[in-house]
matplotlib code that plots the C-alpha trace (Angstrom):
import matplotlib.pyplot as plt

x = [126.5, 126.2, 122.8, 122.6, 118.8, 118.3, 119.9, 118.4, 115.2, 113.7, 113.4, 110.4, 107.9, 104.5, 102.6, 99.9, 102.6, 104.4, 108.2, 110.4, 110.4, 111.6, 109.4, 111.5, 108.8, 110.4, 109.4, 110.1, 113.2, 114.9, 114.4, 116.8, 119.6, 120.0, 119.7, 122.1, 124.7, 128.0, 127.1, 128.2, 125.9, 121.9, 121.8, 118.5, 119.9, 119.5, 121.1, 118.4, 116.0, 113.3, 115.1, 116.1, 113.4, 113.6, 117.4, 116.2, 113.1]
y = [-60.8, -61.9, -60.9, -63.1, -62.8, -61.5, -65.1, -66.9, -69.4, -68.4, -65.2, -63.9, -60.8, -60.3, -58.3, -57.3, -55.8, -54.8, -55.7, -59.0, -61.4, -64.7, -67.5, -69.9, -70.8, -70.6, -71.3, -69.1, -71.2, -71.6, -67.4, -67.1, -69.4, -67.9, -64.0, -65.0, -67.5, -65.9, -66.8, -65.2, -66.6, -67.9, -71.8, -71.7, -70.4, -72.2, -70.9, -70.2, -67.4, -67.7, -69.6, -72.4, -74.7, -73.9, -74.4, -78.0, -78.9]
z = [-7.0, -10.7, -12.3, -14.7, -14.7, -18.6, -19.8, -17.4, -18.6, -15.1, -16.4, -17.6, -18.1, -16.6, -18.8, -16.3, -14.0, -16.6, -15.3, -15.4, -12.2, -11.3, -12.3, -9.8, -7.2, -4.5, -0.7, 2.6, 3.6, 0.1, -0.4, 3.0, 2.3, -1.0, 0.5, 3.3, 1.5, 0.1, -3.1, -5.9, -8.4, -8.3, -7.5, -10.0, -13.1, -16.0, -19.6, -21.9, -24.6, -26.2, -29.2, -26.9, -27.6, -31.4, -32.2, -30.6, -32.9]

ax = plt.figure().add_subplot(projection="3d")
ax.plot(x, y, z, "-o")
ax.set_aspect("equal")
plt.show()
């Protein structure tokens, strides 16, 4: 599968854990479809950095 996690705006870190998760809240039923489809990319990702929200102000 494509990781496209680093780029995605879903993507973020958790200081008090110190690692990166998913901040897509996703329920029991939506977790199994996307661990058992053949897809080759996340149906949540969403283009975006930190400068996203700047470049539009």
């Amino acid at each position: 599968m494509d990781n496209l996690c680093e780029t995605c705006w879903n993507y973020d870190y958790d200081e008090e854990y110190d690692e990166y998760y998913c901040m897509k809240d996703l329920d029991e039923d939506e977790v199994y479809r996307y661990l058992v489809s053949r897809q080759t990319r996340c149906p949540f990702y969403r283009q975006g950095d930190d400068y996203t929200l700047a470049r539009k102000q």
